[in-house]
C-alpha positions in Angstrom: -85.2 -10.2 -1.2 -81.8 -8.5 -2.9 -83.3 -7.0 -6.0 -80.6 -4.3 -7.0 -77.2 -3.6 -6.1 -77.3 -0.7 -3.8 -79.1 -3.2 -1.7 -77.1 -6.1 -2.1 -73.9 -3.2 -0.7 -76.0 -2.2 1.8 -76.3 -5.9 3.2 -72.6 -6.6 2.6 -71.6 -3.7 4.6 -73.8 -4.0 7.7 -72.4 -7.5 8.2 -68.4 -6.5 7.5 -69.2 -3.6 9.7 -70.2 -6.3 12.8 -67.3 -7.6 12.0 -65.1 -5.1 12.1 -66.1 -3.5 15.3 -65.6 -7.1 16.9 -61.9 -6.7 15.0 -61.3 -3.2 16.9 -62.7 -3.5 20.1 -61.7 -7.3 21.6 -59.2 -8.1 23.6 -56.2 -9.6 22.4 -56.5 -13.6 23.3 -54.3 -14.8 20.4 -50.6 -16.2 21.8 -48.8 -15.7 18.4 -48.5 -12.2 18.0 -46.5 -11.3 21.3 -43.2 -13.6 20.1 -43.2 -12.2 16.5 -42.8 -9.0 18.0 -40.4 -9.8 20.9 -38.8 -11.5 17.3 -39.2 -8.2 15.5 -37.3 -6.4 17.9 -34.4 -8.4 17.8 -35.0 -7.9 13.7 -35.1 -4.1 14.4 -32.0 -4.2 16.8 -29.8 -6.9 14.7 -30.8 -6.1 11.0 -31.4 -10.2 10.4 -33.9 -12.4 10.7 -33.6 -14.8 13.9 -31.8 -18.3 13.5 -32.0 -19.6 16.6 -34.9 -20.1 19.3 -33.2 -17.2 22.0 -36.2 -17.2 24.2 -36.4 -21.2 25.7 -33.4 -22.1 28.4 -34.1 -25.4 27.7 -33.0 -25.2 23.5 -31.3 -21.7 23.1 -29.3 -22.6 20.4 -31.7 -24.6 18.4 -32.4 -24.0 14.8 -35.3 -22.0 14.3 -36.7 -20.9 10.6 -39.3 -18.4 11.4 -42.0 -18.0 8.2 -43.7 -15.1 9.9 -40.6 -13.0 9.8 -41.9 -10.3 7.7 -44.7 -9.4 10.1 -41.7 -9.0 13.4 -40.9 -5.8 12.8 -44.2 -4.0 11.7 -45.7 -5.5 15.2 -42.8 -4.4 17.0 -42.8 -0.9 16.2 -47.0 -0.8 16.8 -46.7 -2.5 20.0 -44.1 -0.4 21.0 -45.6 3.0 20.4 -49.4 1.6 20.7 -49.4 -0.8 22.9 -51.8 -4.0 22.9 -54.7 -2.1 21.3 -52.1 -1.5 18.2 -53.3 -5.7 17.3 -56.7 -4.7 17.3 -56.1 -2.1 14.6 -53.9 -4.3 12.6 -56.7 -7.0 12.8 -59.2 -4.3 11.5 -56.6 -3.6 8.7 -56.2 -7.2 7.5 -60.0 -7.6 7.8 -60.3 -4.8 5.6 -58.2 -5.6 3.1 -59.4 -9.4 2.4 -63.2 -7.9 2.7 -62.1 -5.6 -0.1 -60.6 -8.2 -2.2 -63.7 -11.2 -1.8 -66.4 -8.3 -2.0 -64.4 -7.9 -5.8 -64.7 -11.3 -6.4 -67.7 -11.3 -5.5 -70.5 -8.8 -5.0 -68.5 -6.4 -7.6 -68.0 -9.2 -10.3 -71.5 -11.3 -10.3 -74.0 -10.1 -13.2 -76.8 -11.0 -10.1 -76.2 -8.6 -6.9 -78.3 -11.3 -4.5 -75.5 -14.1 -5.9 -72.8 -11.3 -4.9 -74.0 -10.6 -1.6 -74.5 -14.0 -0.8 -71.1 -15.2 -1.8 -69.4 -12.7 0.3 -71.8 -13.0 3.1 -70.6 -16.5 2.9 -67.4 -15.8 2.7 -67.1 -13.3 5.1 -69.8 -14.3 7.8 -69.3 -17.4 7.7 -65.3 -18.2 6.8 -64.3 -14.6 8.7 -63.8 -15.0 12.2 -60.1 -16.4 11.3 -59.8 -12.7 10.1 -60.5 -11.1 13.6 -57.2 -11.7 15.0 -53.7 -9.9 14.0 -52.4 -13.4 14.1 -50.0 -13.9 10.9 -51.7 -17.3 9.7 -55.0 -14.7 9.9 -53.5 -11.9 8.5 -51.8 -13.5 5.7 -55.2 -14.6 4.0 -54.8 -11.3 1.9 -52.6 -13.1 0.2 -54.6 -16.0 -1.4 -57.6 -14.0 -1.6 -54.9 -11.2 -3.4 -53.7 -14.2 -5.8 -57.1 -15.2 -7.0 -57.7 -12.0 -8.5 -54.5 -12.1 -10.1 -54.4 -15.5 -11.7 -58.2 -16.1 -12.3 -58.1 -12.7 -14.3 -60.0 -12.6 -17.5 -56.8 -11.1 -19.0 -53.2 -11.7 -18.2 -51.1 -8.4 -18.7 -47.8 -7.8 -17.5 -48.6 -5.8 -15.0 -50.4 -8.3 -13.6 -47.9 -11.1 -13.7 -45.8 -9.0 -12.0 -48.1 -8.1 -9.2 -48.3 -12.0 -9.0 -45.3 -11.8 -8.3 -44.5 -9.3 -5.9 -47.4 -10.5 -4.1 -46.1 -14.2 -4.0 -42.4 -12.9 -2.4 -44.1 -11.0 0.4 -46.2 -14.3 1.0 -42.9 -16.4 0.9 -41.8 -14.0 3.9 -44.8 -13.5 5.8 -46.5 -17.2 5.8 -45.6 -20.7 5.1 -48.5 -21.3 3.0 -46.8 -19.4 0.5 -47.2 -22.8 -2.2 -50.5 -22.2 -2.6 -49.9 -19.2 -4.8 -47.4 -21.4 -7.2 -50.8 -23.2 -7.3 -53.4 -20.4 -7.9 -51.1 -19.3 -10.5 -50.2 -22.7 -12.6 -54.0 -23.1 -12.2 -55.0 -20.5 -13.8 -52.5 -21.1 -16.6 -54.2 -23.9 -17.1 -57.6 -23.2 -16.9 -56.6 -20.6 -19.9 -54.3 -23.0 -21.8 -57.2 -23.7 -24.3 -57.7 -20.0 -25.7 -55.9 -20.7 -28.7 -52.2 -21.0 -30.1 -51.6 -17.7 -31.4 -52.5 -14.1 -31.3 -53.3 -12.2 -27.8 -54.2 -15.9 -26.5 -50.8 -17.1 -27.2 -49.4 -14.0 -25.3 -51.6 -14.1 -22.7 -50.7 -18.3 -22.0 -47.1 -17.1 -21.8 -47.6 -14.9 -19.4 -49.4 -16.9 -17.0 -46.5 -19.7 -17.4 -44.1 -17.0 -16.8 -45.7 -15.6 -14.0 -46.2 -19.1 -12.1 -42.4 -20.2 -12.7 -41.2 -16.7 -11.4 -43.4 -16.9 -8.6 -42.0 -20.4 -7.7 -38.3 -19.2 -8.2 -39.2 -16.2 -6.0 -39.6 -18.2 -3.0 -36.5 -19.1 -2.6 -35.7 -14.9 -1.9 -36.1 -15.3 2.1 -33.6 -15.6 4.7 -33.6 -18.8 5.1 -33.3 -20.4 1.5 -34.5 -23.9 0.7 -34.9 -24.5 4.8 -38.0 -22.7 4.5 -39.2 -24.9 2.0 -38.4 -28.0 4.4 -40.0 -26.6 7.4 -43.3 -26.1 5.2 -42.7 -29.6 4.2 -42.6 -31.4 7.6 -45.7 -29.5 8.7 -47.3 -31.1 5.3 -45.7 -34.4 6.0 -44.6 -35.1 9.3 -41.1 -36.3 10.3 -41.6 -39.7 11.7 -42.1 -38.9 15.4 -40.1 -35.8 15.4 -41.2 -32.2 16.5 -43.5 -32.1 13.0 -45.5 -35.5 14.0 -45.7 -34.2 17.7 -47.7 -30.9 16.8 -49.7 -32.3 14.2 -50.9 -35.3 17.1 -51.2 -32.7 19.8 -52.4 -29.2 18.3 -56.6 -28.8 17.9 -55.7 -27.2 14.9 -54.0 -30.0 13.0 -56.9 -32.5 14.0 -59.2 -33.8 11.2 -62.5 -32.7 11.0 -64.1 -35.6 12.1 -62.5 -35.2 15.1 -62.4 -31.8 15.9 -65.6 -32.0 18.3 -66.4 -27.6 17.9 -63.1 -26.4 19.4 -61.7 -24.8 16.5 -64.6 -24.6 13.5 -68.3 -24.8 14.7 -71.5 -26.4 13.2 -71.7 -23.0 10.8 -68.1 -23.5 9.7 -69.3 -27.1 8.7 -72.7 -26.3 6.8 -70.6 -23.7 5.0 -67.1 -26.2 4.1 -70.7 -28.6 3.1 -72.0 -26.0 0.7 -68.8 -25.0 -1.0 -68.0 -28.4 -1.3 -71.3 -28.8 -2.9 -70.7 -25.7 -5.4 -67.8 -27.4 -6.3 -68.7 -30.6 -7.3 -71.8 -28.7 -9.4 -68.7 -26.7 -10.9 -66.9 -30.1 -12.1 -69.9 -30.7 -14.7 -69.0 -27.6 -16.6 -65.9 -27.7 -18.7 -65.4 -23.8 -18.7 -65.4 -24.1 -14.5 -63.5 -27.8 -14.2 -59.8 -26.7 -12.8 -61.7 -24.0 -10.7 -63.3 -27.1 -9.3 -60.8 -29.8 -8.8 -58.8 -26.8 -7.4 -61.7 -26.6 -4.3 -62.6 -29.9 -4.2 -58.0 -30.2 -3.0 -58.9 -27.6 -0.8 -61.7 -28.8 0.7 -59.5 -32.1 1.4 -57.1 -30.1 3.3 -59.8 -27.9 5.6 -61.2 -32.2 6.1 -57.9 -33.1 7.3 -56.7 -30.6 9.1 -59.6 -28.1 10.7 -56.8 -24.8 10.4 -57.6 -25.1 6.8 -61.4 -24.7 7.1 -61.4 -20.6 6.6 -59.0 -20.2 3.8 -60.5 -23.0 1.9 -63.8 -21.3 2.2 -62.7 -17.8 1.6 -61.0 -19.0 -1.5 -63.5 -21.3 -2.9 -66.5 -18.0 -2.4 -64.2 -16.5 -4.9 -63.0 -19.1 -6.9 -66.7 -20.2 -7.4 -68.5 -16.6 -7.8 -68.3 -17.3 -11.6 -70.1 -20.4 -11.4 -72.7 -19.8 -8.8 -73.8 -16.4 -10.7 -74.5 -18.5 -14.1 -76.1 -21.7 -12.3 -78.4 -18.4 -10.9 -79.6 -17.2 -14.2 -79.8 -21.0 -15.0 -82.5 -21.0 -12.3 -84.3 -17.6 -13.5 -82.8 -15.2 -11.3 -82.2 -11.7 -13.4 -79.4 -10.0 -13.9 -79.1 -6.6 -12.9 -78.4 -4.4 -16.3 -74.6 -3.5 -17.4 -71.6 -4.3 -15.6 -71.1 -5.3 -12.1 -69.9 -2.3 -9.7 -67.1 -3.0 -8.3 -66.3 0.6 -7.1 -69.6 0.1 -5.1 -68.6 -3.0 -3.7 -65.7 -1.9 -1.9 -67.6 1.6 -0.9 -69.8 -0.2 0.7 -66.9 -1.3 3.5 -66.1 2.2 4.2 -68.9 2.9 6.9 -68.0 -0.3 8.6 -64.2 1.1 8.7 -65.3 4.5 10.2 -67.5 2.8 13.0 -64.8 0.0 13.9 -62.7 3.4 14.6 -64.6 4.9 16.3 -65.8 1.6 18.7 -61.8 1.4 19.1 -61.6 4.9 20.5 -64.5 4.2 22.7 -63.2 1.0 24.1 -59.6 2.3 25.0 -61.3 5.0 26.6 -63.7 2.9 28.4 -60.4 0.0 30.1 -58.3 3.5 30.4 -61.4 5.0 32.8 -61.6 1.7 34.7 -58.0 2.2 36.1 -56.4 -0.5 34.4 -52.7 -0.4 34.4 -51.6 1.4 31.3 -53.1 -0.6 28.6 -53.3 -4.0 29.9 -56.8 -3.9 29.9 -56.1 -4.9 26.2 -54.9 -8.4 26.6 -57.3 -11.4 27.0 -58.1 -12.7 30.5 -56.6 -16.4 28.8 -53.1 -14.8 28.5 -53.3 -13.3 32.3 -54.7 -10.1 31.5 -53.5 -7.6 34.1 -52.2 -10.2 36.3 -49.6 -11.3 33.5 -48.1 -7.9 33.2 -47.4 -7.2 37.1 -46.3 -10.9 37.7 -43.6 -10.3 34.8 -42.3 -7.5 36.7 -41.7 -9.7 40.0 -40.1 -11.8 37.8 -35.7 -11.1 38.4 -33.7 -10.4 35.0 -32.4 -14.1 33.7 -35.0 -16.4 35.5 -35.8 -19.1 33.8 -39.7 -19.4 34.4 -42.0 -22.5 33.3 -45.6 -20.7 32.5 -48.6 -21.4 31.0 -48.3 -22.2 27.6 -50.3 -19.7 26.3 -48.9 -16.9 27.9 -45.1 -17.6 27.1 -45.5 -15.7 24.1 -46.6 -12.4 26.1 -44.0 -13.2 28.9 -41.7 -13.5 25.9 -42.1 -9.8 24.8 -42.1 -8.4 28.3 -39.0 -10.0 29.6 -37.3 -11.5 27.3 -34.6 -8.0 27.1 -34.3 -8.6 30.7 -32.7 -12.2 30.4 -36.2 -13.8 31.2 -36.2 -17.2 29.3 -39.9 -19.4 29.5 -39.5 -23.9 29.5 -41.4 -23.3 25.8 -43.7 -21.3 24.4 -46.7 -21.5 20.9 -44.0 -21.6 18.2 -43.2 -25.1 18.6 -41.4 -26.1 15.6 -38.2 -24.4 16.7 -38.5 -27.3 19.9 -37.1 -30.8 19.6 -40.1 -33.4 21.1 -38.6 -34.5 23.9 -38.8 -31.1 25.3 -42.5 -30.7 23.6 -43.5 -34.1 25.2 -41.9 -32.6 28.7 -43.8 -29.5 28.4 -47.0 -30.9 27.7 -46.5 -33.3 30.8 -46.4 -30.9 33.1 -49.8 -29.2 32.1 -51.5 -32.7 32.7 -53.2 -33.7 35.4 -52.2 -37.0 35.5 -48.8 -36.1 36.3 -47.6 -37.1 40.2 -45.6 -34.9 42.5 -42.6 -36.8 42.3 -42.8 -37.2 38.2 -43.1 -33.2 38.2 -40.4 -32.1 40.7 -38.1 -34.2 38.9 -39.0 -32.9 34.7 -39.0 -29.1 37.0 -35.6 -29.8 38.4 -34.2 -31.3 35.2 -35.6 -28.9 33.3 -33.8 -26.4 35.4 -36.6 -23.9 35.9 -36.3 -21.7 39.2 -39.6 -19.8 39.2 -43.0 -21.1 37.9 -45.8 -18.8 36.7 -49.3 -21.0 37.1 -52.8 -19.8 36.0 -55.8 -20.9 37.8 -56.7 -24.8 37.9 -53.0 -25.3 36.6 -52.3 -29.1 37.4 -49.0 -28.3 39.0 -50.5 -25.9 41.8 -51.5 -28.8 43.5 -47.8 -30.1 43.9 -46.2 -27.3 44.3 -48.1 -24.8 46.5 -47.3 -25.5 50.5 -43.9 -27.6 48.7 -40.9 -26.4 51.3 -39.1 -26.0 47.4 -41.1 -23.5 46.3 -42.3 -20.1 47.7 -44.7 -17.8 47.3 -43.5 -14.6 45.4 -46.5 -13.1 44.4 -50.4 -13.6 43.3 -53.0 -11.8 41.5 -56.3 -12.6 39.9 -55.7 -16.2 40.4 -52.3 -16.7 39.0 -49.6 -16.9 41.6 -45.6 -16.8 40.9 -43.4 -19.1 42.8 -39.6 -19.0 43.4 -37.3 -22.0 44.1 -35.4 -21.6 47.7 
């Protein structure tokens, strides 16, 4: 058992340290980050934020409020000049930084070093894997986990408020769950409105109010106003069988739990949302700990109705909680270590897990670089095409207008899209109407008939198709006297209309 703190580090850091080699050496299967830096390019090359979708034939023109636009041109530039392996260090850097900020929360504030480590071995082992990916709904889990520390503070200072604040405008621009840091903050305000009506309480209560109302007025500094605002809405909402209603009916992520079935959170992710949800309702019995509680027990409801939520409502909650679950400890006769926690040793406790994540990274590039894989393409995931992807993109001729696996529009995206190359859709989605998402998500079904899928094809206007192995179309189209053979490689074949 965890008797002292060195331990408790020691613990903490072998398990971040798994976790951030995993971060540094995997290949990169996520579909989002290959648009928002084909998006960041155009940021780099135009000086504004994209308006418009630009990379679909079907809806060039339509509207498109992009809530990841901060991220665009970082991603750009790294892919650019690092190629695929640059996600892999970005995910190790986002990793980093929200370790850092639960392991203060957690292991460096708890009086009891086995509560700490358990918390952020909770939070971490168990609520991490989101953080293993560059993906900006991963990477912009900083941000909560950043605005706990902030608002939940012991002491509001001005300083403070005003990191609050810078932090909740970067979130505005980076992420559209920017509202939950309005909320951290006005709970916090609230959990300290009963310190007293004058004095340094009385200051302090200001402050937090001011913070929270300048934080809210903040959001509104983006480049898209109060459309931002509506987008996040219609993803909360719905929009009555628009594009909204289609992806929260069709996307695993937007399922409930109950019917989630272990494609996006497993059995762990459950036992843990189970236990914090536990904590919480422990945490509602003492006055001191009540808004902490009610404030989980809303998150919790969010991770049950929509599984995406599962990892930021249980990295939030660890922190949220730590307070709590280190007094119900003592409460049960575990000791507390003597003076205060150590938080410096907290976060030094990362730093051999950052060196060997490093080093794995150098040794993996080395190792796909050895094997003769074409530049660094070894990098990106098998499920986007790997290899195959990036020499299929090539035969593809400047302004074709290419229906390809969904997944892998968002590479195709950033390979061709200079060239003229424009995909049917691609993994944003909201910047689609539904009749083209409906359309779309036809074609990839196997019930569709050869006659039913010439005719969307030909409607749609596409004149090459890009199909991945066990693609329903294949069947239809391959042998078809409309389509021919261009090229094929590792399963995926390209095929141009005569």
């Amino acid at each position: 058992m965890i008797t002292g703190m060195p331990g408790a580090a020691a613990v903490v850091g072998a398990a971040f340290a798994g976790l951030a080699v995993q971060a540094a050496t995997r290949p990169i299967d996520d579909p989002d980050v290959w648009w928002v830096a084909a998006a960041g390019r155009y940021v780099l090359a135009t000086g504004e934020a994209p308006v418009e979708n630009m990379y679909s034939y079907l809806e060039p023109g339509r509207p498109w409020v992009m809530h990841e636009w901060l991220f665009g041109a970082p991603y750009a530039l790294g892919l650019e000049r690092l190629g695929p392996s640059f996600f892999a260090l970005a995910a190790l850097g986002w990793l980093t930084i929200a370790a850092a900020l639960v392991a203060q929360a957690t292991l460096g504030a708890c009086r009891r070093p086995v509560v700490g480590a358990a918390l952020a071995l909770l939070g971490l082992g168990v609520f991490g894997s989101r953080l293993l990916s560059a993906r900006p709904a991963s990477a912009a889990m900083v941000f909560p986990a950043a605005m706990v520390l902030l608002a939940f503070a012991p002491r509001m200072t001005r300083g403070r408020a005003l990191a609050a604040v810078v932090v909740e405008l970067l979130w505005a621009n980076a992420h559209g769950s920017f509202p939950l840091g309005v909320v951290l903050l006005g709970a916090g305000a609230l959990e300290h409105a009963g310190g007293g009506g004058h004095g340094g309480a009385a200051r302090d209560g200001k402050l937090r109010v001011a913070a929270a109302i300048a934080a809210a007025a903040v959001t509104l500094v983006n480049p898209y106003g109060v459309a931002l605002h509506r987008l996040v809405l219609g993803y909360l909402a719905g929009d009555s069988g628009g594009t909204y209603s289609f992806i929260r009916e069709h996307l695993t992520e937007f399922a409930p739990l109950w019917r989630d079935g272990g494609r996006v959170v497993g059995a762990v992710e459950v036992a843990g949302l189970a236990l914090v949800a536990a904590l919480a309702a422990s945490a509602a019995w003492v006055p001191r700990w009540r808004v902490r509680a009610l404030l989980c027990a809303g998150l919790v409801g969010m991770a049950v109705s929509h599984v995406r939520h599962v990892e930021l409502c249980g990295l939030v909650a660890v922190m949220l909680l730590a307070p709590h679950a280190d007094a119900l400890a003592g409460k049960l006769g575990v000791a507390a270590r003597q003076g205060a926690p150590s938080r410096g040793l907290a976060l030094a406790a990362l730093g051999p897990g950052v060196v060997a994540a490093l080093v794995a990274h150098g040794a993996a590039h080395r190792e796909r670089v050895a094997r003769g894989e074409r530049g660094v393409a070894g990098w990106i995931a098998p499920g986007l095409g790997g290899e195959a992807m990036v020499g299929l993109a090539e035969a593809l001729p400047d302004g074709a207008r290419v229906f390809a696996p969904f997944k892998a529009s968002g590479l195709l995206i950033w390979l061709t899209a200079e060239r003229g190359v424009r995909v049917t859709r691609d993994p944003r989605n909201d910047c689609y109407g539904r009749e083209v998402l409906e359309a779309a998500l036809a074609l990839d079904t196997p019930a569709e008939d050869a006659a039913t899928a010439h005719t969307r094809l030909l409607r749609a206007g596409a004149d090459h198709l890009l199909l991945g192995p066990g693609a329903p179309l294949r069947r239809w189209v391959e042998g078809d006297a409309a389509w021919r053979t261009v090229k094929e490689a590792h399963g995926y074949v390209l095929l141009s209309a005569r």
